[in-house]
N, C-alpha and C positions, 0 to 999 in steps of 0.2 A: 319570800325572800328571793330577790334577782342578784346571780353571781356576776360578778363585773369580769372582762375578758384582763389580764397582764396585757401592757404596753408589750411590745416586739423585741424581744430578749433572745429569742432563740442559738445557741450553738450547741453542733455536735458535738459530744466529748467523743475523747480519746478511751481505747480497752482501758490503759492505765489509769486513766479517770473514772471509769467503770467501776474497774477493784478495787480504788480507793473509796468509792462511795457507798461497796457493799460492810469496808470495814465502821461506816457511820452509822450500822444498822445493827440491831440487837434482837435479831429473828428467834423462835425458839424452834430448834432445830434438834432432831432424833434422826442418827443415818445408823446403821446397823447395829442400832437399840444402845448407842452411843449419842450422849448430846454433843453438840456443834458446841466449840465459844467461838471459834468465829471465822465465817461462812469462807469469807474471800481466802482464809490458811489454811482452812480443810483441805488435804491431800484429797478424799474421795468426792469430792465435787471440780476440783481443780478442770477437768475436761469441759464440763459441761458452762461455767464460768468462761476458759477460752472460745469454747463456739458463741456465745454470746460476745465476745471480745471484738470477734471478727465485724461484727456488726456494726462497733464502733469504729474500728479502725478503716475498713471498708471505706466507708461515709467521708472520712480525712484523705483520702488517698487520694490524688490529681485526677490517674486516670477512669478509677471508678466512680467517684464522685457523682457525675452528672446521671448516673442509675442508680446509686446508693443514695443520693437524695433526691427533694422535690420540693418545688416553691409551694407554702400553701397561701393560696393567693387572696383568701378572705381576710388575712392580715399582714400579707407580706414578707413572710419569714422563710428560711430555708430549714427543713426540717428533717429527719433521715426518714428514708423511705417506709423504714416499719412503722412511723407513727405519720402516715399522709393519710389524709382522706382523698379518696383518688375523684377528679375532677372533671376526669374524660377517658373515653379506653384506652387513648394514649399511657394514660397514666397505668390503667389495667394489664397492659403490655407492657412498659417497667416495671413494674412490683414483679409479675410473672418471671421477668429475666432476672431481676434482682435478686429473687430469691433462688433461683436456681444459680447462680454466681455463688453465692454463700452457701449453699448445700455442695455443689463442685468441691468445694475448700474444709468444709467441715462435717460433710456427710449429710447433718440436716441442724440448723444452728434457728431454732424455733424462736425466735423474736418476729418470725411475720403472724405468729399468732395474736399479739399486740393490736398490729393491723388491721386483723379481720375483725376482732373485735370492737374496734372502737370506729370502725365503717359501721358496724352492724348495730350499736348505739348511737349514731351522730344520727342514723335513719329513722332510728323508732321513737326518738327522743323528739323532731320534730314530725312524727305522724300522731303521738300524744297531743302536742300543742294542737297539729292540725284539727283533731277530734273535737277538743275541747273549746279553742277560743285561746286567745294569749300566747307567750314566751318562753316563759318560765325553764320550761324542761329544757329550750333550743338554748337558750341562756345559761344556764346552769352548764348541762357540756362541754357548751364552746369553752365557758370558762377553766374549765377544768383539761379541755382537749388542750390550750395552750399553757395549761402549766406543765402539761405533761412534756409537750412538744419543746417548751423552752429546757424546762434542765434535761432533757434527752431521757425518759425514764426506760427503763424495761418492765415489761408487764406480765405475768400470771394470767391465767385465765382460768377462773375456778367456778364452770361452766357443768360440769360432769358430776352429779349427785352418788351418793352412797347408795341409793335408791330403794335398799332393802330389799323386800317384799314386790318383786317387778310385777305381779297380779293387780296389786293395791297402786290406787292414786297418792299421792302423796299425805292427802288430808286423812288418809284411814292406815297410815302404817303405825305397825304396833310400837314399833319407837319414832318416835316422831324425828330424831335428829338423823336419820336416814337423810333427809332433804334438808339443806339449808330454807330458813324461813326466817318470819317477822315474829319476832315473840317479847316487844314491847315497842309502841310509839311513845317519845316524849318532844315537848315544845322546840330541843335542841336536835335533834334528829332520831334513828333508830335504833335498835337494840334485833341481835340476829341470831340465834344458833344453827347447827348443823354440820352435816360432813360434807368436805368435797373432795371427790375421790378422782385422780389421773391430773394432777395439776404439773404438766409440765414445766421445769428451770425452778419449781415451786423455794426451792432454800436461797437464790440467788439473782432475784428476782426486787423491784421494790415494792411494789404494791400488786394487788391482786384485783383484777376486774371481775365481781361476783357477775354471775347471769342466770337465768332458770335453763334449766337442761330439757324441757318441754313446753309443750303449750298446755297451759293451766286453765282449768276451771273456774268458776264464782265460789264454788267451795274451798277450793285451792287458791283463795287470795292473799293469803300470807306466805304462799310460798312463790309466788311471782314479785322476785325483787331483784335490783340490777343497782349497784354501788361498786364504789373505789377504796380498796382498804390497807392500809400498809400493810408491807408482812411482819412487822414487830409489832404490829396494835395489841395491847390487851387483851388476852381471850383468845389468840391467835396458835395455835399448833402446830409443827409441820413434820409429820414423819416419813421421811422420803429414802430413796435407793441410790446406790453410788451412781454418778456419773460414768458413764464408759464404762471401761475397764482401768482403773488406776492401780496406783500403790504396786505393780510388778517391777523388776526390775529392769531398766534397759540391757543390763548388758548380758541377763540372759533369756533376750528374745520375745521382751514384754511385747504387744502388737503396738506397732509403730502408730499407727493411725487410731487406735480407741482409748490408747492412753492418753493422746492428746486432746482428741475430741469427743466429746457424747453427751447424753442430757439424764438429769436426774430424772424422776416423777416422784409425786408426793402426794399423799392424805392431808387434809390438809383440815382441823379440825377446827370450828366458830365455837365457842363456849361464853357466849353474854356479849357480843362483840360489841359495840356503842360506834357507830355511823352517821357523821354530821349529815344537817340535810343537802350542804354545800357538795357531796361527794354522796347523794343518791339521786340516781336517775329515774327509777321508778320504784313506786312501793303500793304493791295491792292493785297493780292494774291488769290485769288476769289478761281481759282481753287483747293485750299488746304483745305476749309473751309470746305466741305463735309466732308473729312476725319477725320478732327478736331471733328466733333461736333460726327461723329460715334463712333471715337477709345472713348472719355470722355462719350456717352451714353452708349457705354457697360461695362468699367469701371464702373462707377457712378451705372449701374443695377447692377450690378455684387455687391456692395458695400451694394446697398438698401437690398438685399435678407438678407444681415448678420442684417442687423439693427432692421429689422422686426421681423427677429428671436428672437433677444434678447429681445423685447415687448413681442413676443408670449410667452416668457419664464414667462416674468412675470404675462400673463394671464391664464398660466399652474398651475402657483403658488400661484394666488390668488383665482384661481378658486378652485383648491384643498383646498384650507382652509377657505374657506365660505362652501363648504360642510360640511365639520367637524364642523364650525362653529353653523351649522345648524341639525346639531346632525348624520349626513348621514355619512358614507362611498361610495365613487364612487366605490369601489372592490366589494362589495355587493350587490350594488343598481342600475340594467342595466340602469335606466331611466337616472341617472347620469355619469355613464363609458361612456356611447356611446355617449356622446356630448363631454366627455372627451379626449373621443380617436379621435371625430373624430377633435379636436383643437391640438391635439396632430398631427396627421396627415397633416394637414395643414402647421401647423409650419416645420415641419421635412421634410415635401414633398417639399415644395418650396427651404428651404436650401439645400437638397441632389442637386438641383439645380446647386444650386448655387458652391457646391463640383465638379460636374460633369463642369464645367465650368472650375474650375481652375487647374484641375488633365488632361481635352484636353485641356487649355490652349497652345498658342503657340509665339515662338518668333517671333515679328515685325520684318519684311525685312528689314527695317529701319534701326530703332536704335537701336533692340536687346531688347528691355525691351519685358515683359512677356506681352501676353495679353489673355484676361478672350477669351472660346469660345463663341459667340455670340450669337449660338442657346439655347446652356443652359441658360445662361445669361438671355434671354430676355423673354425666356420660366417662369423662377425662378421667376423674376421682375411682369410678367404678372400673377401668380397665386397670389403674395402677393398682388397684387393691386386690383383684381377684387374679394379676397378671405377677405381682412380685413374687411368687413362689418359682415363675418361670423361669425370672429371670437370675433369680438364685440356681436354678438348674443349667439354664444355659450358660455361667459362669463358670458352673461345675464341670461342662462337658467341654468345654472348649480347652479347660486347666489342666483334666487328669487328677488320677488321686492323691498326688503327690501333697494336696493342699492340707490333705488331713494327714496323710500317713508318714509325714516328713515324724524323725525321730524328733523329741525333744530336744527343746533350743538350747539345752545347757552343753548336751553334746558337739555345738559348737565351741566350747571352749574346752573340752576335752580332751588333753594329751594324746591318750588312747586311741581318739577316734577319729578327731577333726581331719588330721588328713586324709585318710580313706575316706570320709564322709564326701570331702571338697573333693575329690578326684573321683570319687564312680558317681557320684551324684550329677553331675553338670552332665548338660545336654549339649544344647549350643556352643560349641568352641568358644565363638565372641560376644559369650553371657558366661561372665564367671559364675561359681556355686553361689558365693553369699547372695549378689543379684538374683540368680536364679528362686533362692527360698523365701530373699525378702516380698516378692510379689507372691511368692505360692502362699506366704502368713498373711499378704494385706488380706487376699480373697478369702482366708480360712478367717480374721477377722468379720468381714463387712458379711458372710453368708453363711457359716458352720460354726459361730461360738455364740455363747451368750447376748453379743452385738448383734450377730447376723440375726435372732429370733426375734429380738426388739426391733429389729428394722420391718421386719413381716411384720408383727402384730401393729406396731404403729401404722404402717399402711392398709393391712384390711383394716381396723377398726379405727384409730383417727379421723375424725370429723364424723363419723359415724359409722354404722354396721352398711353392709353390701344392701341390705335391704331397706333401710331406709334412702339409699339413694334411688334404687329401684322405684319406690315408693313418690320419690321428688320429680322423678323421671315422666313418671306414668301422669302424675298429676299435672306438668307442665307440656309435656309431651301436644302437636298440635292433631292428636287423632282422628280427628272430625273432619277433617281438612282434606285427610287420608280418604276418609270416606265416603265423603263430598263427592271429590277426584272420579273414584273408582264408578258411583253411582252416575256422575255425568259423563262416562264413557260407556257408561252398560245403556246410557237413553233412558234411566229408569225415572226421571222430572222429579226428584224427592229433592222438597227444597229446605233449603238453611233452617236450622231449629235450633235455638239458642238452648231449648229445655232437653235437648236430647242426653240423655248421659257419656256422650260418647263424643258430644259436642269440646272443640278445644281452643286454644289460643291461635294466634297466628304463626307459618310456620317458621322455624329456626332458622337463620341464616338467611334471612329478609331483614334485612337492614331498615332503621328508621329514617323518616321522610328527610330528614334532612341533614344524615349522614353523621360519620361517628367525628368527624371532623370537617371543617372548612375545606375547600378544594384548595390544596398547595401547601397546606399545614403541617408539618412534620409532626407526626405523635411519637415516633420512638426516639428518647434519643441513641445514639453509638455507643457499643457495647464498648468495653475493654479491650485495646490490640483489636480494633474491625480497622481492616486495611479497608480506606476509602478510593471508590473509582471515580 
């Protein structure tokens, strides 16, 4: 069966449209051993629902538009940036700013995981075809990639297994629903059980893009399977964590910024699930599964580098103004510059990263879509994940401890106390006290509460552990090249050996013959507010 592509329907909706379309939806939803009846009024998802909002709203907006969307030119339609298949590095250097725009505003507002996903299928789906002979799988996609693009959806990624027993393969764990798998084919499509565990946006979300969370074996062919599933299908479970930090009170001192913004995660349980064939992209193809889970790991890195950045922006920015707050200038005072710069450093070093990535970007032999280089990519991902703990310090150090040890916020409204509180407490003359605490709580938000640990562990482990980058690194890495070098300046005549194991690709930061663009073609377009010269 060949899926036929929708005619050209495409528009972005609005947040507003967003939450009215998660009230269409009848998820079954468990948040603090509490069911949901429904998603979009839930107080404890409320945050993580607005950072997805932004994503829409973003896209509507004049003057971000032109980075919050992209034409997708295989059918002509305007589409929001999280769901683009990117078409040239150009495009790989929008998404990157894109999503650092949206993490600036909402800390980290995960809809470009959507994104890398369905790059990382549009890929494997015509390297199937390529194997094989015929359409089908490129067909089937496309079809499904513009339905998704037309009514603007949000996506799940439920990529991350239960895994059980991490010794065992997946074919030999003592309970088998540790992994999502195939555990009936019929004439009208599949039947799936299993767990999938770290499903971020998982309650708020419409549908879910299942994937294998490894490269599979011949023994392991039932569990190499890759589909489209609503989140209210049948069989469907979700038991996930609050968003943020909600449900506090504003007015005594809830954190400004995690009551607003943050993201759930969810388990997210298959029990019989039934999967037309029109929304599977692969089933039992074992040896494609490596491919899959690489092109979406260096995607997905490539995406985390932007996200981080726009966090560090906001640790740039609250750091600078708890200085002042504190009567300092960092331009003056080296003891504050130099943790200044070097959080500046940090940030800026790992995204040039992630830049250098999408500027050697290259096309897929496949299917032509753009993809991030791998060494920068994994290089960028690896300095923000082993480096965020820094950067939670250098925020600390530039603040003082004021961030932790300010009294309780209720004592702001305290007869007793409030005003001796507002008068010994203030530093800066022309920073009053309330000023003063509300940035000393953003920081003790985003790097000392419950928020600031999810921001760490999201970044060491999101898209993977330190070492499987390592691992991505070393393999792509052009070491031979190295060696090459080294031995035709020592005079040693030891010539090219394809079989050497040390042997590698060509090096990073050589650019393809014929460039990441045309000569004179603009690839980026203008950020928001970029003063043009």
């Amino acid at each position: 069966m060949t899926a036929s592509i929708p005619s050209p329907t495409s528009r972005p909706i609005s947040g507003a449209e967003y939450r009215e379309s998660l009230r269409r939806q009848r998820p079954t939803v468990y948040v603090d051993g509490h069911l949901i009846d429904s998603v979009a009024d839930a107080p404890s998802l409320q945050p993580g629902i607005n950072a997805l909002a932004v994503t829409y709203d973003f896209a509507l907006d004049p003057a971000k538009a032109p980075l919050m969307t992209a034409t997708q030119t295989m059918r002509g339609v305007t589409v929001n940036r999280m769901l683009h298949i990117n078409e040239s590095a150009g495009d790989l250097l929008n998404k990157l700013e894109a999503v650092r725009l949206l993490c600036q505003e909402t800390g980290c507002a995960q809809r470009y995981l959507a994104h890398d996903a369905l790059n990382a299928i549009h890929q494997v789906s015509a390297r199937i075809d390529d194997a094989r002979g015929g359409g089908e799988h490129r067909a089937r996609f496309a079809a499904y990639l513009a339905d998704v693009q037309d009514r603007d959806l949000a996506l799940g990624i439920a990529m991350t297994d239960a895994k059980g027993d991490r010794s065992l393969r997946p074919h030999r764990q003592p309970n088998p629903d540790a992994y999502l798998r195939i555990v009936e084919r019929r004439a009208a499509g599949i039947v799936i059980s299993g767990t999938k565990a770290i499903v971020t946006g998982a309650p708020y979300v419409h549908q879910f893009l299942v994937m294998p969370s490894r490269r599979m074996s011949a023994e392991d062919a039932d569990f190499a399977v890759c589909c489209a599933v609503p989140v209210d299908a049948a069989g469907v479970t979700i038991v996930a964590r609050p968003a943020g930090r909600p449900g506090e009170k504003p007015e005594h001192g809830a954190p400004l910024f995690s009551r607003r913004y943050g993201q759930s995660t969810g388990v997210v349980v298959f029990d019989r699930v039934f999967v037309p064939w029109e929304r599977v992209f692969y089933a039992g193809e074992w040896e494609h599964s490596g491919a899959l889970t690489h092109a979406y790991a260096t995607h997905h890195r490539h995406s985390c580098i932007a996200a981080r950045a726009g966090f560090g922006d906001l640790l740039i920015g609250a750091g600078a103004l708890m200085c002042e707050a504190n009567g300092f200038d960092p331009g003056r005072k080296a003891s504050l510059r130099e943790p200044m710069v070097e959080l500046i450093k940090i940030t800026e070093g790992f995204f040039a990263c992630g830049v250098a990535a999408s500027v050697y970007g290259t096309a897929d032999p496949h299917s032509g879509g753009f993809m991030p280089e791998p060494v920068f990519a994994n290089i960028g991902k690896l300095l923000l994940a082993t480096q965020i703990y820094d950067m939670h310090r250098l925020a600390h150090e530039v603040s003082g401890g004021l961030i932790v040890a300010l009294p309780g916020p209720d004592e702001d409204h305290n007869p007793a106390t409030a005003a001796t509180l507002a008068d010994v407490l203030r530093a800066n003359p022309a920073v009053p006290y309330d000023k003063r605490i509300e940035v000393a709580r953003f920081i003790e938000d985003l790097t000392a509460s419950y928020q600031g640990g999810w921001y760490s562990v999201i970044s060491l482990h999101g898209g993977g552990s330190p070492a499987a980058m390592k691992q991505e690194i070393w393999r792509h890495y052009p070491v031979g090249s190295k060696v090459e070098l080294v031995e035709r300046l020592l005079d040693r005549g030891v010539l090219h050996d394809e079989q050497r194991s040390i042997a590698r690709n060509r090096q990073p930061g050589r650019c393809c013959d014929a460039g990441c663009a045309a000569p004179g073609t603009a690839i980026m377009v203008p950020l928001p507010n970029a003063k043009g010269d």
